[in-house]
C-alpha positions in Angstrom: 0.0 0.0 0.0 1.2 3.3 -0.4 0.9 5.7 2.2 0.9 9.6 1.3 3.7 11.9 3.0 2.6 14.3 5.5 5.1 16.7 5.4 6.4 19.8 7.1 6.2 23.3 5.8 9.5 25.3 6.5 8.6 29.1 6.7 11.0 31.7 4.8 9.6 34.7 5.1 6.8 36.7 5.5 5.1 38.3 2.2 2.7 40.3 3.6 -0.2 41.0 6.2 -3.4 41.6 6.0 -6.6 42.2 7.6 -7.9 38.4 7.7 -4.8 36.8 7.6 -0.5 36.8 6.9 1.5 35.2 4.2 4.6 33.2 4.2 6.8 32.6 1.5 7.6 28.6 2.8 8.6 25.4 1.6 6.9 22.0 1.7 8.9 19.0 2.3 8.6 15.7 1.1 10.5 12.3 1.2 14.1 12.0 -0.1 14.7 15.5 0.1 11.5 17.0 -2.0 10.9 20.8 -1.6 8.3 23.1 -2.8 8.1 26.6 -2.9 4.6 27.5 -1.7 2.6 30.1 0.0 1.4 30.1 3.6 -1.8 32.0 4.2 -2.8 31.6 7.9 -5.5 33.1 9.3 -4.8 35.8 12.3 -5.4 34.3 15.6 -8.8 36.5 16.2 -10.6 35.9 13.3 -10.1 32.1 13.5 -12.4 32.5 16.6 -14.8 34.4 15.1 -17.2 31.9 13.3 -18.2 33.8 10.5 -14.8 34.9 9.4 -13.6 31.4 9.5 -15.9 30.2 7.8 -15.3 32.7 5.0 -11.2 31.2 5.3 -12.1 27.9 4.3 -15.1 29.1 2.1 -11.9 30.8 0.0 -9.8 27.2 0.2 -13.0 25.2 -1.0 -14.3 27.6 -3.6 -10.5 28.3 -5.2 -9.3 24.8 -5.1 -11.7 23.7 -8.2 -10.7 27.1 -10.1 -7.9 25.1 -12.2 -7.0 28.2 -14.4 -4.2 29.6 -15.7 -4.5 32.8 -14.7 -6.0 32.0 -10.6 -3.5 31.3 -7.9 -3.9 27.9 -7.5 -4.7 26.1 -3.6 -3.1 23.2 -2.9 -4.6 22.6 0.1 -6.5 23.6 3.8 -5.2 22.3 7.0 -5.3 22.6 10.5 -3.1 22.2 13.2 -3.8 23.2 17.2 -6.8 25.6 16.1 -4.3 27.2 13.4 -5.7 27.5 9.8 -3.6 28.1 6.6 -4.0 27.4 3.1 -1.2 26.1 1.5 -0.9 27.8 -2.2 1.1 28.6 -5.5 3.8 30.9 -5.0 4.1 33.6 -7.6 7.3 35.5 -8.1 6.6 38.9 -9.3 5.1 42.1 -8.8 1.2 42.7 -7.9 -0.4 45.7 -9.8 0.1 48.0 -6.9 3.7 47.7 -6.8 4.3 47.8 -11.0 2.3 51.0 -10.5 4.5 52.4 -7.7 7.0 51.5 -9.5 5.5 53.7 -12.9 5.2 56.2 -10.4 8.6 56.1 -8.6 10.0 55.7 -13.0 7.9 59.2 -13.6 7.0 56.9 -16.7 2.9 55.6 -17.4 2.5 52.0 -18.0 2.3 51.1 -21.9 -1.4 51.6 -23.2 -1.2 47.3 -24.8 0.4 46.2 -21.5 -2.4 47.8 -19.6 -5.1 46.2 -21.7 -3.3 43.0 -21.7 -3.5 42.8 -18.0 -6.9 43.5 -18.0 -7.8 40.9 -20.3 -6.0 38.1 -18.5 -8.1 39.1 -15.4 -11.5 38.7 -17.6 -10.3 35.2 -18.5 -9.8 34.5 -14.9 -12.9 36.1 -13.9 -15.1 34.7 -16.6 -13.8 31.0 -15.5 -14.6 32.0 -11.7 -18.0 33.1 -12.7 -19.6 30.5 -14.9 -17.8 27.4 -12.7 -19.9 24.7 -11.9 -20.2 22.0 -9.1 -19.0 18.5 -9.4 -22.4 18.0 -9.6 -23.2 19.9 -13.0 -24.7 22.8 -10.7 -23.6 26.5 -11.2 -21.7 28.0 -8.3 -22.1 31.8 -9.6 -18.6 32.7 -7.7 -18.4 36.6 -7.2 -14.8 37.4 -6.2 -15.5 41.1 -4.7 -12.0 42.0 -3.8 -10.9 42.6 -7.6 -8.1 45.1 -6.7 -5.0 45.7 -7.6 -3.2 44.2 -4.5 -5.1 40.7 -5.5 -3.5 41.0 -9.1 0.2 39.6 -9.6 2.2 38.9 -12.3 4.8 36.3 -12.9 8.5 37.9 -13.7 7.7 36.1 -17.0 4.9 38.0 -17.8 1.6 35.9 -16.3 -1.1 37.5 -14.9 -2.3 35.9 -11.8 -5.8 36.9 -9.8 -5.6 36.0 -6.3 -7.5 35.8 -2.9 -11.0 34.8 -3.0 -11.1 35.5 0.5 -14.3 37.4 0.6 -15.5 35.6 -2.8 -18.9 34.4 -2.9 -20.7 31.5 -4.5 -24.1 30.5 -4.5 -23.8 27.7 -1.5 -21.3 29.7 0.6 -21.4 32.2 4.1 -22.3 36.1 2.7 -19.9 38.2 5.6 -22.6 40.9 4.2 -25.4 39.0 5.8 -24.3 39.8 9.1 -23.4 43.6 8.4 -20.1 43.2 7.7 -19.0 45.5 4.2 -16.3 43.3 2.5 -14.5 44.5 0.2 -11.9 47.4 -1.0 -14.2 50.5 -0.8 -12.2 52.3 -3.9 -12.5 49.0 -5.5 -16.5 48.6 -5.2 -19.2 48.5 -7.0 -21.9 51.4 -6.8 -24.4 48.0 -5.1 -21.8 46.3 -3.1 -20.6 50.0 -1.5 -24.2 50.1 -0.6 -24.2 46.7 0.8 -27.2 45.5 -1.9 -26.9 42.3 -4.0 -24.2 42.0 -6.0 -23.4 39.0 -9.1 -20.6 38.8 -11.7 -21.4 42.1 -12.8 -19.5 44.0 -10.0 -16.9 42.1 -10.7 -16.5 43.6 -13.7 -17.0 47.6 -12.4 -14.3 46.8 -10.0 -12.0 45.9 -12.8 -13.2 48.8 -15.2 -11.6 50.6 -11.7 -8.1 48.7 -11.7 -8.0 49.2 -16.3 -8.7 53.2 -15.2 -5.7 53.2 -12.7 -3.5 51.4 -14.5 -3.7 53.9 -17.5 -3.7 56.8 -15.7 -1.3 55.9 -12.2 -4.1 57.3 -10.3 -7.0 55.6 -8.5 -10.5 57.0 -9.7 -12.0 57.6 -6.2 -9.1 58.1 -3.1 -11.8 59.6 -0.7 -10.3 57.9 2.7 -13.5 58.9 4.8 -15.5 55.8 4.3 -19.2 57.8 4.0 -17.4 60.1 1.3 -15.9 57.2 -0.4 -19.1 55.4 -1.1 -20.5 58.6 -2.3 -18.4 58.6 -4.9 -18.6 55.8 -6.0 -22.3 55.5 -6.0 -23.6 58.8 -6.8 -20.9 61.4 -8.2 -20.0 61.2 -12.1 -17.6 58.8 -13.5 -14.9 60.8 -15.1 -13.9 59.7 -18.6 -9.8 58.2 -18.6 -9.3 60.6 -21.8 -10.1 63.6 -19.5 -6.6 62.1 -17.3 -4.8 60.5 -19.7 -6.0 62.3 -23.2 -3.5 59.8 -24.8 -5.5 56.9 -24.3 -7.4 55.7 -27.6 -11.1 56.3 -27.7 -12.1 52.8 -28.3 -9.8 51.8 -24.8 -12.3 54.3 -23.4 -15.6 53.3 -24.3 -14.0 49.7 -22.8 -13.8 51.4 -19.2 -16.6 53.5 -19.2 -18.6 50.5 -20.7 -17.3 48.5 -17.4 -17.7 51.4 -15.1 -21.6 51.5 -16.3 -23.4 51.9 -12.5 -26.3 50.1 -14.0 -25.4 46.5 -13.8 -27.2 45.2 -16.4 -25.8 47.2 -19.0 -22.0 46.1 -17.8 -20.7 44.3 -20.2 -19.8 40.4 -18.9 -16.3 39.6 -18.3 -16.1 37.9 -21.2 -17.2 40.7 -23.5 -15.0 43.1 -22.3 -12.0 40.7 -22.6 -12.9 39.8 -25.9 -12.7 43.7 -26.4 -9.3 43.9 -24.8 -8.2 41.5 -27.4 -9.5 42.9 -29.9 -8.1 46.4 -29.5 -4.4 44.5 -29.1 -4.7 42.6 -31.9 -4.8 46.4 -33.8 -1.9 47.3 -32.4 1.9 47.5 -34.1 2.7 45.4 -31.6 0.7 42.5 -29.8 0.9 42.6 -26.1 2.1 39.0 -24.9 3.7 37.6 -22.1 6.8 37.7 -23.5 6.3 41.5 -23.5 5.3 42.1 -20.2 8.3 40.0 -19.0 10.5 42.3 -21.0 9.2 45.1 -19.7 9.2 44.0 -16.1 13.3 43.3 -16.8 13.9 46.7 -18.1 11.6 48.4 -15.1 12.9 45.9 -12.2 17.1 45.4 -13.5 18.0 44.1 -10.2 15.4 43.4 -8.1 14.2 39.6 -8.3 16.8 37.4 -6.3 15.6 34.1 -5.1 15.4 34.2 -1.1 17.3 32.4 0.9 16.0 34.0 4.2 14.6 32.4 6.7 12.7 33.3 9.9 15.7 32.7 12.5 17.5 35.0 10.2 15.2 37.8 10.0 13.7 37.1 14.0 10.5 36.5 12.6 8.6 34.4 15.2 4.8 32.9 15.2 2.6 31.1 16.9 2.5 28.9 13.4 6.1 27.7 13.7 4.9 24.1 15.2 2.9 23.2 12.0 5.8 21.0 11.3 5.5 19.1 14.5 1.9 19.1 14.6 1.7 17.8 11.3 4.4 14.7 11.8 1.9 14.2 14.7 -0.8 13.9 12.2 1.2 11.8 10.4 1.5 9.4 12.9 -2.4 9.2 13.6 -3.0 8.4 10.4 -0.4 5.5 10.3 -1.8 4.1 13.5 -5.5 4.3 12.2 -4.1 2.5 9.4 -2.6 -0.2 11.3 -5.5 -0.1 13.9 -3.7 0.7 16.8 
């Protein structure tokens, strides 16, 4: 018989905190020396007590495991060790959006027109997969990410385009956070009906994006109101500037793509589909077709020396946590299941 490996993660380094949970760069160990670079995500301490907001942890690890695309972060797996949650998942080296347009900013230089669109368009796919998934058992799940933002968006250093963290995502058979008063969400990222806490479907999805295309063309978020109230207003009430009013160089068609997404009617939003195919469209007009192959180019000549693989780990950098005995507690695990095995 063969038995499956429960092996150890080794942290490396933490990526990044947030408000539900933090992020380790870490490796996964196997038999005769097997190693995989992964992402932790474990959930903070409090919110792992809190019912609701657990459930909306694991609601991310069920709902993004079956999204097998190549442009999702793919989950490997959920686990659970002493009351400690993580999800173990792919680990992308590259940028997110926020830091390639930091990094625009820092360069005094605006992000190519294609590359911008070609972004966008990989996030459709992603979307578009996400929103007309179906069950194992033929049944449709009608997954709304919500969080479409351009922390959530990464790409590779060879040019991918990744959409990440489902955390707040929601599918027909899962916990709504919303339900219970809760506003989920980036509030310069929303929707005029999910800043207003009404129903939202794949549609906001799309406004959300229609956001991210806007800032990526013109370095500069649409709405940057940080009182909450005043936020929401604009977003749901005040007029939606046109990008060619900020950026006049931006071609008209390119545009009428964003406004079209940025529609606060939802009905008249294009799908995701539609405005990726689009996207496309408009690329495929241009001298030159915006690939991966591009964007890794242009990531090399905008980041010269800045990817190094890391060979830090947490001793090094005094990073200590509460999750540092998953290894034990999973070798534990381990030897449960051989002893339920052997019925012992």
């Amino acid at each position: 018989m063969n038995l499956p490996y429960n092996g150890a993660f080794r942290l490396v380094r933490k990526i990044a905190t947030g408000g539900m949970a933090t992020v380790y760069e870490a490796e996964q160990l196997g038999p005769a020396g097997f190693a995989k670079r992964i992402a932790l995500k474990v959930i903070h301490p409090k919110f792992a007590r809190d019912e609701g907001w657990l459930q909306l942890f694991i609601d991310e690890a069920k709902l993004s495991a079956n999204l097998v695309h190549g442009n999702i972060v793919q989950i490997y797996q959920l686990g659970e060790v002493d009351g400690t949650y993580y999800i173990a998942m792919e680990y992308i080296q590259g940028p997110t959006l926020r830091a390639l347009m930091e990094r625009h900013l820092e360069l005094k230089q605006p992000i190519p027109q294609a590359l911008a669109c070609y972004i966008a368009s990989r996030v459709c796919r992603a979307l578009d997969f996400a929103h007309n998934s179906i069950s194992p058992t033929a049944q449709r799940l009608d997954i709304v990410h919500r969080d479409v933002a351009p922390r959530n968006i990464m790409s590779t250093w060879d040019g991918h385009i990744k959409l990440a963290d489902f955390g707040i995502a929601k599918a027909r058979t899962s916990v709504d956070p919303s339900d219970q008063g809760r506003l989920v969400g980036k509030k310069h990222y929303m929707s005029p009906e999910q800043s207003l806490g009404l129903h939202v479907d794949a549609s906001s999805d799309v406004f959300s994006l229609g956001l991210v295309l806007y800032e990526l063309l013109a370095l500069e978020p649409m709405f940057s109101e940080d009182i909450t109230g005043l936020a929401l207003e604009d977003i749901a009430i005040r007029p939606i500037p046109n990008v060619r009013d900020t950026v006049p160089s931006v071609s008209e068609e390119v545009a009428h793509i964003v406004t079209h997404a940025l529609d606060r009617e939802p009905k008249r939003r294009p799908t995701a589909a539609m405005m990726g195919q689009a996207l496309d469209h408009w690329c495929e007009t241009q001298p030159t077709l915006p690939t991966s192959d591009r964007m890794q180019e242009h990531l090399s000549a905008i980041y010269p020396n800045t990817f190094r693989p890391s060979k830090a780990n947490l001793s090094a950098i005094g990073e200590e946590t509460e999750f540092t005995n998953l290894r034990q507690g999973l070798r534990d695990q381990g030897r449960r299941f051989l002893a339920k095995l052997m019925g012992k």
